[in-house]
N, C-alpha and C positions, 0 to 999 in steps of 0.2 A: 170901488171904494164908495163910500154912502157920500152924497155931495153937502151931508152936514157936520162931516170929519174937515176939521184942519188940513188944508195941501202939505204933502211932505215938501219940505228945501232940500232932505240929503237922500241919498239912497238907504242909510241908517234908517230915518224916519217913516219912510217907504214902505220895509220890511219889516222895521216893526209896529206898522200899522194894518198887516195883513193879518188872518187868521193862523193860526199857528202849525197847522197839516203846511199853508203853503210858504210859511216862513221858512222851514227845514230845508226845501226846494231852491227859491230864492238867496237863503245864504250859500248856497253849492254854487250856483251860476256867478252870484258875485265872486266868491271866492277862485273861482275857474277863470274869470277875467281879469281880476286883478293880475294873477300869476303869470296870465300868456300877454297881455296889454299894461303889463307894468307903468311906462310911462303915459298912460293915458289919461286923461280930465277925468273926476267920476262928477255926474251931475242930474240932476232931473231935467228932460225935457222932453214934451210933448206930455210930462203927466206922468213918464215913466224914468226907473232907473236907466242912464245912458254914460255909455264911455265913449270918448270922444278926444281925437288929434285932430285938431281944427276944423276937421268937419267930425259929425255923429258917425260912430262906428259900427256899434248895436245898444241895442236896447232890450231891455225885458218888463214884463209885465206881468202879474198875477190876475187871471179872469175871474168871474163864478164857475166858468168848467176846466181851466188849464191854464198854464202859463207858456207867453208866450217869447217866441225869440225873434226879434226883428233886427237884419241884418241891414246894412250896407252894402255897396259894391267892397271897403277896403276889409272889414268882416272878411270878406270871400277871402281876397287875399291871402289877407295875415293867418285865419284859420286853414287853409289851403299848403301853405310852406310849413305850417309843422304838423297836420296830417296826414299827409299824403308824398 
C-alpha cells in the first residue's frame, strides 16, 4: 500500500483499497473466513486483515507479487478439524 494512502480501520477498507486483480482474491479469503470463523473479531492488525478470538487467528495480506496467509498456532487447529 503506497504510505501516502490513508491506513484502512476495516477489512472493507483494506480491500477496497487494493488493486482490483487482487481484490477478487481477497474478497474469496474473507469470505472463506467468515463462514468457517463465524464468531470471530474481524479487524486490522499489524496492517493487515485479521480474525481473531482473543488472540489473532490469521491474517491476510495483499503484496506486489501475492497475497499472503498468515496463520497462528489456533488457525492450525480450527482449519485442521474441518479438513482433514
Amino acid at each position: 500500500m503506497d504510505s501516502n494512502k490513508k491506513k484502512p480501520n476495516t477489512i472493507q477498507e483494506y480491500i477496497d483499497s487494493q488493486e482490483p486483480i487482487k481484490r477478487e482474491y481477497l474478497y474469496q479469503i474473507k469470505t472463506i473466513l467468515q463462514e468457517v470463523l463465524k464468531d470471530a473479531q474481524k479487524r486490522i492488525s499489524w496492517g493487515m486483515p485479521t480474525f481473531c478470538k482473543d488472540r489473532n487467528i490469521i491474517h491476510f495480506a495483499a503484496t506486489k507479487t501475492h497475497i499472503g496467509l498468515y496463520l497462528g498456532p489456533k488457525a492450525i487447529e480450527i482449519f485442521e478439524k474441518i479438513c482433514f
